[in-house]
N, C-alpha and C positions, 0 to 999 in steps of 0.2 A: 458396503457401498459399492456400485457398480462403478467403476470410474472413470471407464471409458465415455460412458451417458453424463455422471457430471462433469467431467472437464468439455464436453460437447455444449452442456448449458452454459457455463462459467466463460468459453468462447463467444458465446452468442450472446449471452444476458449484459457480459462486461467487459466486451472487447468490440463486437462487431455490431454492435447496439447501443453502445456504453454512452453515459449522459455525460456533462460536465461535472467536475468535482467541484466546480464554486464559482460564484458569483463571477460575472464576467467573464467567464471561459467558453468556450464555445464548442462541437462537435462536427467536425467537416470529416464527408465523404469525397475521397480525391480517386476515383477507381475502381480497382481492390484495394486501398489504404486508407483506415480511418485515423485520423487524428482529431489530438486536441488543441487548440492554440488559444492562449491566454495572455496575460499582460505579462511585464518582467519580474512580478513576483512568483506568477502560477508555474504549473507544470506543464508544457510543451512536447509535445510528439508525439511519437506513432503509437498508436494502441494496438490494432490488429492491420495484418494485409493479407491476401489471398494471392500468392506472386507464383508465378511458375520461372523457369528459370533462362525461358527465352525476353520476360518481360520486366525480371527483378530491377536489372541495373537500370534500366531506365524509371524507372518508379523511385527507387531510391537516389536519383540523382533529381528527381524533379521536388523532392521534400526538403533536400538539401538547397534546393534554388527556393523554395516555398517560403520556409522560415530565414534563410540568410537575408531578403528580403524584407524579411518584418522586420530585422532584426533582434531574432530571438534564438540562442544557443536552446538544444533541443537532443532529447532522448528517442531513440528506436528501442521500444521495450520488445525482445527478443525471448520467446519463449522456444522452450526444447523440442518442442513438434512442429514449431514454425517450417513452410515449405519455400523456396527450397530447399535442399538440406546444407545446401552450401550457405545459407542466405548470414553467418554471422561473418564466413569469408570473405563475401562480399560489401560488407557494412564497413569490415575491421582495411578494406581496397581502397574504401570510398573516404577514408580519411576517420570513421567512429574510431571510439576508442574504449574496451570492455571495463565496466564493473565489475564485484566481485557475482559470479554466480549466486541468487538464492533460489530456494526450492519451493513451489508451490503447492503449500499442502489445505487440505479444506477437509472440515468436520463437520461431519450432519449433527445438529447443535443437542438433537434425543438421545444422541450415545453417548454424549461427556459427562463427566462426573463433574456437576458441579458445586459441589459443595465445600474448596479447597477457601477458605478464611485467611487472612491477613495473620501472620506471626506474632507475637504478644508484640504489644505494644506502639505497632502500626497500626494506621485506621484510614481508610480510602474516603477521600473527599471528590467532590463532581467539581471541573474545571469549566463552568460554563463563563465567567465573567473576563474582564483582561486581567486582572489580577491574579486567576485562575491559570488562566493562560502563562502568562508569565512565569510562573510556577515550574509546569510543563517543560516551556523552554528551557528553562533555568535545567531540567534535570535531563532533557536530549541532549544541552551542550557538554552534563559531565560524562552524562554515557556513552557518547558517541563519536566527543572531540571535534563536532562540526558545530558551524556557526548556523542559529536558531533562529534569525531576520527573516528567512521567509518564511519559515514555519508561524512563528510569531501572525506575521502578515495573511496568510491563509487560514489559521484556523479564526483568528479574529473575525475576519470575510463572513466566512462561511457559518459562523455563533450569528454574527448580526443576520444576516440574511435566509437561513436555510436552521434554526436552531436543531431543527428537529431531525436531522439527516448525520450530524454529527455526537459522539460521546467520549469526552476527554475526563480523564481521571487522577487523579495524584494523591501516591501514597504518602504520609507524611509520619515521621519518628518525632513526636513530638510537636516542634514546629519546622522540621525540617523535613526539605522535599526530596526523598529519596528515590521514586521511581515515579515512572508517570506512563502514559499511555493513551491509545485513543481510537474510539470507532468508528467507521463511515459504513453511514448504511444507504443500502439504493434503493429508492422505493423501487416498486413496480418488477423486482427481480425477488428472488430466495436467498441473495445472499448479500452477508455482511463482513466489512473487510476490517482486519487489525491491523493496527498501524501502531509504530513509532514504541512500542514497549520497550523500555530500557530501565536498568537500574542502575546510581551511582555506585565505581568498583566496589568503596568497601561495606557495599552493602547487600551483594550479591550472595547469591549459594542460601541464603534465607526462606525462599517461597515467596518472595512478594511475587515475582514475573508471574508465577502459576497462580495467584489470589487475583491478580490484575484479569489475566485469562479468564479466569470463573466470574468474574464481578460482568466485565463485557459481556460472557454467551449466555448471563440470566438476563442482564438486559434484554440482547437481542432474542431470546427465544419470547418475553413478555411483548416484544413487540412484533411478535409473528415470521420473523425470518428464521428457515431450514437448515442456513450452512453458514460457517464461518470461512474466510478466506485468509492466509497469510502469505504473502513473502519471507519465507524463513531464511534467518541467515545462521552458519552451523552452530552456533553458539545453542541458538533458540530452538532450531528443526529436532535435536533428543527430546527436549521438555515436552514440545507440543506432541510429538507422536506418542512420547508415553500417556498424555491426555486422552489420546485418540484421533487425533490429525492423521492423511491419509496424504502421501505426497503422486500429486499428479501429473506432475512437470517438473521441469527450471526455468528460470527468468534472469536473464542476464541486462541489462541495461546499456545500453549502447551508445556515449555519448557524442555529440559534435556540437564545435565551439569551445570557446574557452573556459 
């Protein structure tokens, strides 16, 4: 993989081009700053900006007046070649406040090995309906310790209105929901993003995360997209590069609001 050329696409296809993720959300160009703004369930904020460092602070003060207005708490997604190079100094001046770093890695979907199966006795079911869904949340809230309402509230959205753009999955022991996870795909680009794969603690160190992985990039490669994109967080970034993920950045998340 040349990586310089995809993280150049991966900038342009889904940051400085980037659609909405869902119903109701919208795409505004403010400058050099695109963002997204949505209701108070969506996701809120900057996706890409183009800022030099005579013109940061003031751009970043004017997105801060932008959504304090709407009233909507809202993210600066801050990646690791973001310019300028000060630009998380000045986020972290302006009152943001850092999440944990993750790592941006992406896999050209021809080189993975995907043939890795569910461990005896799990079996992967498609989360298309609410009951589905519920499911899902049911198994972010043990993975991850956070509260599942908006996720609940978007993926719902975006089944009813867009079925075709999203793939939610949940592994199940029996009748129980032990991991879960989910796809967005963008039309009109090459790549498709992984989201939200988690598994309950005591059911970890098994292979389900890597069955989840394979089960997604045959979908996505059946339905024509090049590359997979994740946000890794370190738990996750070993697994997927011994897949074949290729890390091209980091992505820090920058919040403001409460």
């Amino acid at each position: 993989m040349d990586h310089t050329t995809v993280l150049a696409r991966y900038d342009r296809d889904m940051r400085e081009r980037a659609r909405p993720d869902g119903p109701g959300a919208r795409i505004e160009r403010a400058g050099a700053v695109v963002r997204q703004v949505a209701d108070a369930h969506g996701w809120n904020g900057v996706l890409w900006s183009a800022l030099d460092a005579a013109g940061a602070d003031r751009a970043i003060r004017e997105q801060i007046d932008h959504f304090t207005a709407l009233g909507r708490d809202f993210e600066w997604k801050l990646y690791g070649h973001d310019r300028p190079v000060d630009l998380a100094a000045r986020l972290t001046a302006a009152g943001f406040r850092a999440e944990p770093e993750e790592t941006l890695l992406v896999a050209d979907v021809d080189s993975l090995a995907l043939d890795a199966e569910p461990p005896a006795g799990i079996r992967l079911v498609a989360a298309d309906d609410e009951a589905g869904v519920d499911l899902v949340v049911g198994v972010h809230e043990q993975a991850f310790g956070t509260d599942g309402t908006r996720l609940r509230h978007r993926l719902l959205a975006r089944l009813a209105a867009d079925p075709g753009t999203v793939v939610a999955v949940v592994a199940l022991a029996g009748d129980e929901p032990v991991s879960a996870a989910r796809m967005e795909l963008v039309p009109g680009t090459p790549f498709a993003g992984l989201w939200g794969g988690g598994t309950a603690p005591a059911w970890r160190g098994r292979g389900i995360y890597r069955a989840l992985v394979a089960h997604r990039a045959r979908v996505a490669a059946a339905r024509g997209y090049r590359y997979l994109q994740v946000d890794a967080s370190p738990m996750s970034r070993p697994i997927l590069q011994r897949l074949g993920f290729h890390a091209l950045s980091t992505t820090t998340p920058y919040l403001y609001g409460d």
